[in-house]
C-alpha positions in Angstrom: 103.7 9.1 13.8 101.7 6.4 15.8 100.7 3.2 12.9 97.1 3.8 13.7 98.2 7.5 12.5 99.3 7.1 9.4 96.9 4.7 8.3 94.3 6.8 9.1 96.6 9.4 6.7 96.4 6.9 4.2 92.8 6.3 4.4 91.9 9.9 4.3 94.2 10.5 0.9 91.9 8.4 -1.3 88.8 10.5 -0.1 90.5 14.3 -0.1 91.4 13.4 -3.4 87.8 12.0 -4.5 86.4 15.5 -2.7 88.6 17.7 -5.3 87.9 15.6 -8.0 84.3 16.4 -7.2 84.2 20.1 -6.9 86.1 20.0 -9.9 83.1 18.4 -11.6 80.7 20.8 -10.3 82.5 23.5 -11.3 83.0 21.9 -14.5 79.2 21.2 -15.2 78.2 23.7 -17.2 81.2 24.1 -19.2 80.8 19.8 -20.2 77.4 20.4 -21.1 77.9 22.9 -23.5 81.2 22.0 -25.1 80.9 18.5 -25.5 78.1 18.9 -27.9 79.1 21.6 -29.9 80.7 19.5 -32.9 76.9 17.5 -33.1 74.7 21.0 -34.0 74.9 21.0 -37.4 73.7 17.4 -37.3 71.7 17.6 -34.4 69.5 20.2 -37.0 69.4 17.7 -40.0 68.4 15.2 -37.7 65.4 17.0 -36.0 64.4 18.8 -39.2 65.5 22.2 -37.5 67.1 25.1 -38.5 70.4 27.3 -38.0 68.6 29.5 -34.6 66.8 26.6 -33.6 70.0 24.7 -33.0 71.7 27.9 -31.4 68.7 27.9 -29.4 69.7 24.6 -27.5 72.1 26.4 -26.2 70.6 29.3 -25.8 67.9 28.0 -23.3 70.2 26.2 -21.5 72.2 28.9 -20.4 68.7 31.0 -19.8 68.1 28.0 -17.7 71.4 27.7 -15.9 71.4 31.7 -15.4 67.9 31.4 -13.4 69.2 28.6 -11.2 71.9 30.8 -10.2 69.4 32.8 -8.3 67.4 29.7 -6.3 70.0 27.4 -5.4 71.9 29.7 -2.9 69.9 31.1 -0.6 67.8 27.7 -0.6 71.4 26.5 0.6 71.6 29.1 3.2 68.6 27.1 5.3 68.6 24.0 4.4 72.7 22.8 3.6 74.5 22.7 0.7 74.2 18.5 -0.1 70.3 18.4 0.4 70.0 21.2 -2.5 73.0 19.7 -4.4 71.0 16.6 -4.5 68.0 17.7 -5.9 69.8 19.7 -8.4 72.2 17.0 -10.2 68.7 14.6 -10.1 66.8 17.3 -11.8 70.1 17.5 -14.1 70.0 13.5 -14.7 66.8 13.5 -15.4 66.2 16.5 -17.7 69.4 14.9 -19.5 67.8 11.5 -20.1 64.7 13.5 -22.1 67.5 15.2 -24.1 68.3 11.5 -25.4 64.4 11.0 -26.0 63.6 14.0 -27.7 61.4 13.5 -30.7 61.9 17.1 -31.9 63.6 20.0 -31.4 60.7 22.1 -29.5 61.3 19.4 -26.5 64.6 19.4 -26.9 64.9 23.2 -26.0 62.4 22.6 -23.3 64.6 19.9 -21.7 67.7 21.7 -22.1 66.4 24.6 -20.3 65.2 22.2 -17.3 69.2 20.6 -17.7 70.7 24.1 -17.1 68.1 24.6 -14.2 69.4 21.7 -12.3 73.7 22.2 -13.9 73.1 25.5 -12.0 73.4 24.3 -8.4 76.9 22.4 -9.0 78.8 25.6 -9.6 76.9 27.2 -7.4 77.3 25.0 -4.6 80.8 24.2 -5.2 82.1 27.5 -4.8 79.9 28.0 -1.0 81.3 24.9 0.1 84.8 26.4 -0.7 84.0 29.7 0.9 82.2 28.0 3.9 85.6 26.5 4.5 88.4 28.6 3.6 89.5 32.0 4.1 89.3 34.5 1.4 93.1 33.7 -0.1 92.8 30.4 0.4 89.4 29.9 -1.3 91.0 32.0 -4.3 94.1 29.7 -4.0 91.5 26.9 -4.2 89.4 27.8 -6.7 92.0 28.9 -9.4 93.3 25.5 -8.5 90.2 23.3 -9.5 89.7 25.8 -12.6 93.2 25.1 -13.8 92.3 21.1 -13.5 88.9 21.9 -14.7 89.5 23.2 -17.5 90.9 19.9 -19.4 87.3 18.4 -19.3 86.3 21.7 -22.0 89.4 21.4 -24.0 88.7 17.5 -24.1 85.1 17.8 -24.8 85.0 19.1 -28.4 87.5 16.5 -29.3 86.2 13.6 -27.0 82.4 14.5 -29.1 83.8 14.5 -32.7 84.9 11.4 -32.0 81.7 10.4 -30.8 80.1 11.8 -34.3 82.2 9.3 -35.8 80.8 6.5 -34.4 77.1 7.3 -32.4 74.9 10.1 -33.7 74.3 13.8 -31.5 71.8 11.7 -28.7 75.1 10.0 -27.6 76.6 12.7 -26.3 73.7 13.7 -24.2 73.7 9.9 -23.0 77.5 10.3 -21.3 76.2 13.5 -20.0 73.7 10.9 -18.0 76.1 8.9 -16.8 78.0 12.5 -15.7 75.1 13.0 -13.4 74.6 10.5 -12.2 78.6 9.6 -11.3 78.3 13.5 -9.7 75.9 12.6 -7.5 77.9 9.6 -5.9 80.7 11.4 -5.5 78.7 14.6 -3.8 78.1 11.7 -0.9 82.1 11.9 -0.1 81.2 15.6 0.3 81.1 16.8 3.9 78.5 19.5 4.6 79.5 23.0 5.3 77.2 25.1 5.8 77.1 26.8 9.4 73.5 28.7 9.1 71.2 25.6 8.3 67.6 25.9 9.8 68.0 29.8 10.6 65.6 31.7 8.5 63.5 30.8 5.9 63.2 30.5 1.9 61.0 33.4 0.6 60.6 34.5 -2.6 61.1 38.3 -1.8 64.1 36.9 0.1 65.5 35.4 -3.3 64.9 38.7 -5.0 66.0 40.5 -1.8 69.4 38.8 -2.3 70.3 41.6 -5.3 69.9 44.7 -2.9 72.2 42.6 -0.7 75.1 42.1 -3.0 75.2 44.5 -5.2 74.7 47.2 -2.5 78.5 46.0 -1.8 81.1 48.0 -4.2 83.7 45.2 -3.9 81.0 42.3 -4.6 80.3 45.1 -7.8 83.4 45.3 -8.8 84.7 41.3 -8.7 81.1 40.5 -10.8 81.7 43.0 -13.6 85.1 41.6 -14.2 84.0 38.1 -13.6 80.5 38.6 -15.9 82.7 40.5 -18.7 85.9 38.7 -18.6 83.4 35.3 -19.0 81.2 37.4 -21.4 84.9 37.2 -23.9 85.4 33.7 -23.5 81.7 32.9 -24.8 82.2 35.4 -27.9 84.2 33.1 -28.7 82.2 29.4 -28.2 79.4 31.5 -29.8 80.9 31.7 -33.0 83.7 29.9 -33.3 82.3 27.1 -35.4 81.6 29.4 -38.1 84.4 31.8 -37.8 87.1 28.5 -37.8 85.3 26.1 -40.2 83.7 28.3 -42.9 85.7 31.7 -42.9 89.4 30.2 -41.7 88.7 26.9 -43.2 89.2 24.4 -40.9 87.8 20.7 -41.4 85.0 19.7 -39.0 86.8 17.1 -37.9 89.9 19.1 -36.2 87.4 22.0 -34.7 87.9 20.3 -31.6 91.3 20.3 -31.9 91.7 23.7 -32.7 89.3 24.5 -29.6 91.6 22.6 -27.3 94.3 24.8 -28.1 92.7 27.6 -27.0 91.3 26.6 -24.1 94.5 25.8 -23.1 95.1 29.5 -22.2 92.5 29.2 -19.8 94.9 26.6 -18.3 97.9 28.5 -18.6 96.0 31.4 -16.7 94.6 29.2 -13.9 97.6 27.8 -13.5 99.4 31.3 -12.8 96.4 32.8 -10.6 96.9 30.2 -8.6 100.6 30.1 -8.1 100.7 34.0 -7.7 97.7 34.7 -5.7 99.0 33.3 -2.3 102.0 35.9 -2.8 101.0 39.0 -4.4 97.3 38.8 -4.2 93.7 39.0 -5.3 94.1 42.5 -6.6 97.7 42.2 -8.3 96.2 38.7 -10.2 93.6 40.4 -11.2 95.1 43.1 -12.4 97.5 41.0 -14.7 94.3 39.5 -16.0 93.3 43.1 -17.2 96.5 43.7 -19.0 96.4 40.3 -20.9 92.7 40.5 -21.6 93.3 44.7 -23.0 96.1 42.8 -25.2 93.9 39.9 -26.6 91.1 43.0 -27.4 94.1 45.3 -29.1 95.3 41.9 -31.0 91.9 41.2 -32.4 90.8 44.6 -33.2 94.1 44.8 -35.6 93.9 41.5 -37.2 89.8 42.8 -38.4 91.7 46.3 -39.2 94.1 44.6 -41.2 91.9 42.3 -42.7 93.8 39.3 -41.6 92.1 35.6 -41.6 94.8 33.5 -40.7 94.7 30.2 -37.9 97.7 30.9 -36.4 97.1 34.4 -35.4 93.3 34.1 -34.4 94.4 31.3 -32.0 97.2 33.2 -30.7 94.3 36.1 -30.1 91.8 33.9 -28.9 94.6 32.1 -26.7 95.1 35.5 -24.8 91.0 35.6 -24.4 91.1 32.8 -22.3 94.3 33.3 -20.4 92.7 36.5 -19.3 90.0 34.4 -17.8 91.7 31.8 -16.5 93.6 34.6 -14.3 90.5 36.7 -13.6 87.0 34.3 -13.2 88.6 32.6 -10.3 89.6 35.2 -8.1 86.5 37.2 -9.3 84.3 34.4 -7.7 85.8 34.3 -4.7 86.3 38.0 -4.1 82.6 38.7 -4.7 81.5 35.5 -2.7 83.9 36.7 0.1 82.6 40.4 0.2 79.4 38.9 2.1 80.6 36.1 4.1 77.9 35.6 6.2 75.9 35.1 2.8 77.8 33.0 1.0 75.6 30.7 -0.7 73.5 34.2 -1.5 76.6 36.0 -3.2 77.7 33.3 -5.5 74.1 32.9 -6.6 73.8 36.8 -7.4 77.3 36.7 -8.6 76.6 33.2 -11.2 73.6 34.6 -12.1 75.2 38.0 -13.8 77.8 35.9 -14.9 76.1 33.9 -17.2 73.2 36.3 -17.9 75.8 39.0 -18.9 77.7 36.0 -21.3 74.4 35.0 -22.9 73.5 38.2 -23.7 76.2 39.5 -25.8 77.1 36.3 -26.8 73.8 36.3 -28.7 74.6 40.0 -29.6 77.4 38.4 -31.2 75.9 35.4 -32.5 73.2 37.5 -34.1 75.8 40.3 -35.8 77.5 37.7 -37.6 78.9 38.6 -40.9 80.9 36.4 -42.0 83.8 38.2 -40.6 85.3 38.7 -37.1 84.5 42.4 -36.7 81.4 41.4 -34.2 83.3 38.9 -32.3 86.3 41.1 -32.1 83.9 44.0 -31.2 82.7 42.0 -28.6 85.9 41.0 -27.0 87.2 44.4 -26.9 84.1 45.9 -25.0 83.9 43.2 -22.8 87.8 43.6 -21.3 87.1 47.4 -20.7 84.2 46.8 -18.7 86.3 44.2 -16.9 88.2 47.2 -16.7 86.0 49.4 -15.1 85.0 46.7 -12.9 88.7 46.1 -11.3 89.0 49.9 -10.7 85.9 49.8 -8.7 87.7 46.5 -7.2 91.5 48.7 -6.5 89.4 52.0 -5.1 87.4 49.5 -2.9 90.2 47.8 -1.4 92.6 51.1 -1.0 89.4 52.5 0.8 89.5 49.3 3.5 93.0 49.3 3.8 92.7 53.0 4.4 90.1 52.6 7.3 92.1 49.6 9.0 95.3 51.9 9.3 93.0 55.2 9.9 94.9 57.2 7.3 95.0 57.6 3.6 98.1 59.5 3.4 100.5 56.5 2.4 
């Protein structure tokens, strides 16, 4: 290799790197903004003179917020490029964020977390279309399970990095690194190159956003990668919803090693990354998720006999929980990028309507969850177990689709 060769190797090291280190942050917004505060609720209430729902509510609106921006950010990307959007976003983000640290009660602090999950929703969003925009469909799944994997450290740090905070700040300091989050993410997001290959054609239209449903879900495939993407996430956050009360005040556990305890679950969704993305290139989208059903009918079938049996111990609800998350770590990436990849010439579209489910479907039976609780782990197990058989459903849809295509490409079915 020519010296002017590799040292333009060299230089462009530094910046690939800085790229994945970015989408990793997008990806990982929404999942930073909600973990890392989770140890500062109950003091979060005493401090704004709230109560138990109010506090829930923070997150609550947030996700509300974050499942609506799903819907804009996408098809606004579509015209105008993905940076330009991403821009405005992560400011909205940064700025909603700072009014978090202001917030003289909790009314304003709901409002301004609904406004932060309006502008977290274009990182994720926008992350994933610039992967799709680049990459073919195995590769972007390669890709993605790839950034998941290192992404999900930054939510198995959080809980511990903000009970450490607790111990020396109060809850406004947490929203105060989120700041400086921002408003690193939008530095790095410069490094970014734009992708995007339909900018200027068309226009934004509100029936068009709306339109964009009748698009995607008109697709079986792009149906059957969102309902085990939306339900296999929908498990995970049965979990964040009520894990605070099920670990600390039914199991025990001192509120100073929650995070701990939190990390070592999460680290399942590592595990499962981590796998997806190793197996993927060789046995495919449809074989990986399938493993993720298996695993995630197993976590279900563990916590339904640990309620039947009445048993309340750590070390078997982790192991439970563990499985939860494995499941997604094997399933959510792939899911993405299946659905995004159904409609390619809509990319920015897809992974709105598919985010948008996602989070909407995780909210809701979260809350459903959130709102049951008894004191026990019959509504989070409940929960769980529901969620991985429409997962279920969903990847049958998925294997039918893709027997159906391979069946039109070779022009028989009989094999």
């Amino acid at each position: 290799m020519p010296p002017q060769d590799q040292e333009g190797t060299r230089r462009q090291a530094p910046g690939a790197l800085l790229q994945r280190v970015t989408l990793t942050v997008l990806v990982a917004m929404m999942a930073v903004s909600t973990d890392l505060y989770l140890p500062a609720i109950p003091q979060l209430i005493r401090s704004l003179g709230a109560d138990i729902s109010q506090g829930q509510l923070t997150l609550s609106s947030f996700l509300f917020g974050f499942a609506v921006g799903q819907l804009l950010y996408g098809s606004i990307s579509d015209v105008h490029g993905r940076k330009p959007v991403l821009y405005a976003g992560l400011a909205l983000y940064t700025a909603a964020t700072a009014a978090c640290i202001f917030a003289p009660n909790i009314t304003m602090l709901i409002g301004a977390r609904f406004v932060q999950g309006l502008g977290a929703a274009s990182a994720p969003v926008l992350a994933r279309a610039i992967v799709a925009d680049s990459h073919r469909a195995t590769d972007a799944a390669r890709i993605m399970a790839s950034i998941a994997g290192a992404m999900a450290l930054v939510p198995a740090i959080a809980p511990v990095f903000g009970s450490w905070l607790l111990y020396f700040f109060d809850w406004r300091s947490h929203f105060a690194l989120l700041f400086a989050l921002g408003a690193l993410t939008i530095a790095g997001v410069s490094r970014l190159d734009e992708s995007c290959k339909t900018i200027g054609q068309g226009r934004v239209r509100l029936s068009g956003i709306f339109s964009q449903f009748r698009l995607c879900m008109g697709k079986a495939g792009f149906v059957g990668f969102t309902l085990c993407g939306g339900a296999t996430y929908a498990a995970m956050f049965c979990y964040i919803s009520t894990s605070s009360f099920l670990l600390i005040d039914r199991l025990g556990v001192a509120p100073e090693h929650f995070g701990y305890t939190f990390m070592t679950v999460v680290f399942g969704y590592i595990a499962g990354a981590t796998l997806s993305s190793k197996l993927v290139g060789s046995r495919g989208v449809v074989r990986v998720l399938a493993l993720g059903q298996w695993v995630a009918l197993l976590a279900g079938a563990m916590l339904t006999f640990l309620v039947l049996l009445d048993v309340y111990r750590l070390a078997p609800t982790l192991a439970a929980f563990f499985l939860v998350f494995m499941a997604g770590g094997l399933s959510l990436s792939v899911s993405q990028m299946g659905a995004i990849t159904q409609l390619p010439e809509a990319a920015g579209r897809a992974s709105s309507v598919f985010g948008f489910i996602q989070i909407t479907f995780a909210s809701l039976l979260g809350y459903v969850v959130g709102r049951f609780y008894d004191g026990t782990m019959l509504p989070t197990a409940t929960g769980v177990l529901l969620a991985a058989l429409i997962s279920l459903s969903g990847f049958l849809l998925v294997r039918a689709t893709a027997r159906n295509d391979s069946c039109h490409e070779k022009g028989s079915c009989d094999e």
